[in-house]
C-alpha positions as a printed Julia matrix, in Angstrom:
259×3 Matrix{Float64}:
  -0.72   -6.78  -17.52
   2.39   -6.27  -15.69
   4.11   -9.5   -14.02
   6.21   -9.01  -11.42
   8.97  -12.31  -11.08
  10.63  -13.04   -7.98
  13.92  -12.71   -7.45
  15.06  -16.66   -8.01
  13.05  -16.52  -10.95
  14.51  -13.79  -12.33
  18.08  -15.08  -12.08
  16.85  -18.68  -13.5
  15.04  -16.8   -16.53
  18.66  -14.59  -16.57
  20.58  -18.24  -16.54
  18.15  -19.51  -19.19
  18.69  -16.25  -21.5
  22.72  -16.6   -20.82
  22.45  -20.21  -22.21
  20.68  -18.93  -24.94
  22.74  -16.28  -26.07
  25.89  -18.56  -25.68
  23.72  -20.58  -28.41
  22.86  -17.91  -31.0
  26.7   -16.56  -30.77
  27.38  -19.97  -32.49
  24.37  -20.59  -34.69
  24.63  -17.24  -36.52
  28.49  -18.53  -37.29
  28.93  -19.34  -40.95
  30.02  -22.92  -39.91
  30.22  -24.36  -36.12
  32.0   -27.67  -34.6
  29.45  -31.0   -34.76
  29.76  -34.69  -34.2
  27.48  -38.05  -33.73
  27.11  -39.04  -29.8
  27.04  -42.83  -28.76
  23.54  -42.86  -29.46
  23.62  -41.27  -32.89
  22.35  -38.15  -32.03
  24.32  -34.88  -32.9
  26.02  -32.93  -30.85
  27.21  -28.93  -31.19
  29.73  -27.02  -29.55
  26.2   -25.0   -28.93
  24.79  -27.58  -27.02
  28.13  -27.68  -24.88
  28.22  -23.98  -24.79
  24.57  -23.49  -23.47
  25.79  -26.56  -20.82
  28.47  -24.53  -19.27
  26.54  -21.66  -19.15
  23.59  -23.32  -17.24
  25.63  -25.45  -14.97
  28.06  -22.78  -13.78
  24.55  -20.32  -13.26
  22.8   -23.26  -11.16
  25.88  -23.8    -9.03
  25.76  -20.13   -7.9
  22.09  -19.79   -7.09
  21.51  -23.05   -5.67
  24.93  -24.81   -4.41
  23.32  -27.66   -2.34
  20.87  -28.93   -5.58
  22.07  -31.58   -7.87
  22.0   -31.41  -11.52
  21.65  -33.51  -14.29
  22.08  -32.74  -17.42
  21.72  -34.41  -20.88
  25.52  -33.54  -21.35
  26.5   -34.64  -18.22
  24.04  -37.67  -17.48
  26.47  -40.52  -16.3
  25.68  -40.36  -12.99
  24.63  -43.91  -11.31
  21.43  -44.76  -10.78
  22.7   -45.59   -6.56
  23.43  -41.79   -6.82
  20.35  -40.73   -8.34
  18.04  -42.56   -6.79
  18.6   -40.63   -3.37
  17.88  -37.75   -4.41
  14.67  -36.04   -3.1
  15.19  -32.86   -5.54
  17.48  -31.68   -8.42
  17.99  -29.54  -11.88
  17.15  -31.64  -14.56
  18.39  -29.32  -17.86
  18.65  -29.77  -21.82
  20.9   -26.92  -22.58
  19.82  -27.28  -26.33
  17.15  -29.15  -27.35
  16.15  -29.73  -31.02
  20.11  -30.39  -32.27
  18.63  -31.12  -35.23
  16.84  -28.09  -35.67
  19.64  -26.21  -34.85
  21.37  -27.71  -37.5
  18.69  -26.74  -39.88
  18.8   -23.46  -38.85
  14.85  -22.93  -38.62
  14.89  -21.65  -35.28
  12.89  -24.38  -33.65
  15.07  -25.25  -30.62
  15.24  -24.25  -26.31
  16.76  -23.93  -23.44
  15.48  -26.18  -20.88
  15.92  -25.86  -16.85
  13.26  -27.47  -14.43
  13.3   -28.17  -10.4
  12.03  -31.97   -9.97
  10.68  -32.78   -6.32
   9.61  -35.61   -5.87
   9.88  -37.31   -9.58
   7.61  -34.68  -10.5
   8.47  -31.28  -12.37
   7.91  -28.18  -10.27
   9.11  -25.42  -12.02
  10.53  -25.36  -15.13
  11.86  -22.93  -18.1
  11.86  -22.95  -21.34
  13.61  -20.31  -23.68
  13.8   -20.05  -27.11
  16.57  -17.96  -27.79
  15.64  -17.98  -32.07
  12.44  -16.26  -31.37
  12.68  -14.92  -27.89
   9.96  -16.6   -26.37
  10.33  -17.86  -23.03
   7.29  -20.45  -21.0
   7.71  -20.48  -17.31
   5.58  -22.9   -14.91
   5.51  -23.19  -11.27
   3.38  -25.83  -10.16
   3.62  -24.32   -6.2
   2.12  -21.33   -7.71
  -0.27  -22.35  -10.47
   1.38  -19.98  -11.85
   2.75  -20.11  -15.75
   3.38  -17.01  -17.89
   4.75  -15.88  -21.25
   7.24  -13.86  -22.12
   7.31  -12.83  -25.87
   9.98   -9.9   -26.11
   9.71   -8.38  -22.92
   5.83   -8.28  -22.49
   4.74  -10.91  -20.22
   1.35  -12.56  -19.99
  -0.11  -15.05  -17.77
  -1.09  -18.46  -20.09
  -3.71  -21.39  -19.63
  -4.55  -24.2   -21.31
  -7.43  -23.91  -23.61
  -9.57  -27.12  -23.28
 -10.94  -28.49  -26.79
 -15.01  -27.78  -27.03
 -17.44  -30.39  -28.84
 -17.38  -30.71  -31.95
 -14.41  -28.57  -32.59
 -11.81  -29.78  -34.83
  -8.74  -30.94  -32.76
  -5.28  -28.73  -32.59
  -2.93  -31.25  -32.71
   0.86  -30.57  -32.59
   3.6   -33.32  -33.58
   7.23  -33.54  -34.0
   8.96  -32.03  -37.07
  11.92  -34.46  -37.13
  10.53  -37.57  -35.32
   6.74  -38.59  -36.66
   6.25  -41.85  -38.04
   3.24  -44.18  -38.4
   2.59  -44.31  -35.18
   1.7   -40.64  -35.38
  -0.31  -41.23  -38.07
  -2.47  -44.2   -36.76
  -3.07  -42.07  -33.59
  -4.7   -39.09  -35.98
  -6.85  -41.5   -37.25
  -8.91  -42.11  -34.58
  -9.77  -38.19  -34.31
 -12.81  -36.84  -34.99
 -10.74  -34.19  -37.29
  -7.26  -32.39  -36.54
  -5.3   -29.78  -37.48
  -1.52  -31.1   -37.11
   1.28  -28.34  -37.25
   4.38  -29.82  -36.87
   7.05  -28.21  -34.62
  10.75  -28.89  -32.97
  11.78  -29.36  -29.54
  10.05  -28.95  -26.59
   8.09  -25.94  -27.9
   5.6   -27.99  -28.56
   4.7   -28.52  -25.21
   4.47  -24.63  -24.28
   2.09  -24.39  -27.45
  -0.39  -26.65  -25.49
   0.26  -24.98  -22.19
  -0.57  -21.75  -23.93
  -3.32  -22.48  -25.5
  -2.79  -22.73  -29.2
  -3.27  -26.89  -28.96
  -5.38  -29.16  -27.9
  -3.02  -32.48  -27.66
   0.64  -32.99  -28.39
   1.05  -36.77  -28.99
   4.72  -38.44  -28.44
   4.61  -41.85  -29.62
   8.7   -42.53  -29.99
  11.52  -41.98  -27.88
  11.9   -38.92  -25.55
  14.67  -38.76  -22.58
  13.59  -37.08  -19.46
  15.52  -34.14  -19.98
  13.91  -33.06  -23.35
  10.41  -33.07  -21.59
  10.71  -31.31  -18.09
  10.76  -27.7   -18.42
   8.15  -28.05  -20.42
   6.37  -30.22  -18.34
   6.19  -27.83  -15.64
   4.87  -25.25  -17.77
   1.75  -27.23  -18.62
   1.11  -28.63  -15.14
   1.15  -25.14  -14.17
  -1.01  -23.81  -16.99
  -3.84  -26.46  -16.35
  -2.81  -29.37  -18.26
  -2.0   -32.97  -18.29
   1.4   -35.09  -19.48
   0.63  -38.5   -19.07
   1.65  -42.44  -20.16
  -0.08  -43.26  -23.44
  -0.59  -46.69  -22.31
  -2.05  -46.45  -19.38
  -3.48  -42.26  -18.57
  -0.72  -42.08  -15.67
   1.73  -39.08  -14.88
   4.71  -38.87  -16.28
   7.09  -39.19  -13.64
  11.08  -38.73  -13.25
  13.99  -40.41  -11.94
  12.21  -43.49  -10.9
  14.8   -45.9   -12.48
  17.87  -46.58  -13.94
  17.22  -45.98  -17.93
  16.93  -41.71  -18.29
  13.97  -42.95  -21.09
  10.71  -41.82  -21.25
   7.66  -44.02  -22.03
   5.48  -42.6   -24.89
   3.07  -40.24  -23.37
   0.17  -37.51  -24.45
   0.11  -34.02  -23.7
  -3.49  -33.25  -23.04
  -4.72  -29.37  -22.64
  -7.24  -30.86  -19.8
């Protein structure tokens, strides 16, 4: 089936590929530049790359839209707070599977309006697969080298045994004690926000997050699956996860749910 994209979505795909390439130009390097951030997490001269790339794209399509982004985040809350709509990007998320080299890692852009994900992209440059969602539209499609497909969610049936993704670098007990209580799973573990796209396209059932997550490693993504039929929600308490709605840039521990 042949999918026509409008023009804006084209360039923001375009953007997102850029970003991308700027990434695998240093990833198939022998060696490339690395260091520890404030919060212990790692930091490329990839993930800076892919940054530059993005930012200097969004400024040309859309000059009157903020952006945050996780490498430039230290913007005040008085700032943020006013803002009715904005870019929220990860130029490169899964650092650490980036470092492994095992190809598990995105490009992340997504529109927020309204502390909720609209639209959002998500590239992986290491297998060149891209997820895009529009919420507006209903609208989220596919594109796995060049051919692109429209994608749902595919609802779990009775009795069938659960497709459960989790995180490759981050699972813990909590994890573990959440699998219990399944009837029985299937877990595949997975980096980066991909794991979100695999529920939006139907190859999961659930992708439980029970440990930290910043709001920029979850929105692209979360557009995706809004717009593919699904659900990201608060694991304590079944509500939507929602964005720039306070100070900290943390997420609580949520569920992705393909329903």
């Amino acid at each position: 089936m042949k999918i026509n994209l409008d023009a804006k979505t084209s360039k923001l795909v375009h953007i997102a590929k850029d970003a991308g390439n700027s990434i695998m130009e240093i990833y198939e390097k022998e060696t490339f530049n690395q260091q520890l951030k404030s919060d212990n997490s790692p930091l490329t001269e990839a993930d800076v790359a892919s940054h530059n790339v993005i930012i200097n794209g969004l400024k040309q399509l859309t000059p009157d839209i903020p952006i945050l982004s996780e490498e430039s985040c230290d913007i005040s809350w008085n700032e943020r707070k006013q803002w009715c709509n904005y870019w929220l990007i990860d130029p490169l998320d899964g650092t650490k599977e980036f470092i492994k080299r095992n190809g598990e890692f995105t490009v992340n852009i997504a529109l927020i309006e309204k502390h909720i994900p609209v639209f959002g992209i998500v590239h992986a440059p290491a297998i060149n697969e891209t997820w895009i969602g529009d919420k507006n539209k209903d609208l989220a499609i596919k594109i796995s080298r060049n051919e692109a497909r429209i994608i749902h969610t595919k609802p779990r049936k009775k009795g069938e045994t659960y497709k459960v993704v989790g995180s490759r670098s981050h699972a813990g007990d909590s994890l573990k004690k959440y699998l219990d209580n399944l009837e029985s799973y299937k877990l595949v573990s997975m980096g980066s926000s991909i794991k979100l796209c695999l529920v939006a396209e139907g190859s999961a059932h659930i992708y439980p997050r029970l440990g930290p997550t910043s709001e920029w490693d979850t929105a692209a993504a979360h557009a995706v699956v809004n717009a593919a039929g699904g659900r990201v929600v608060n694991a304590e308490n079944d509500t939507v996860l929602v964005y720039n709605k306070k100070d900290s840039l943390r997420n609580s521990h949520f569920v992705v749910y393909s329903d």
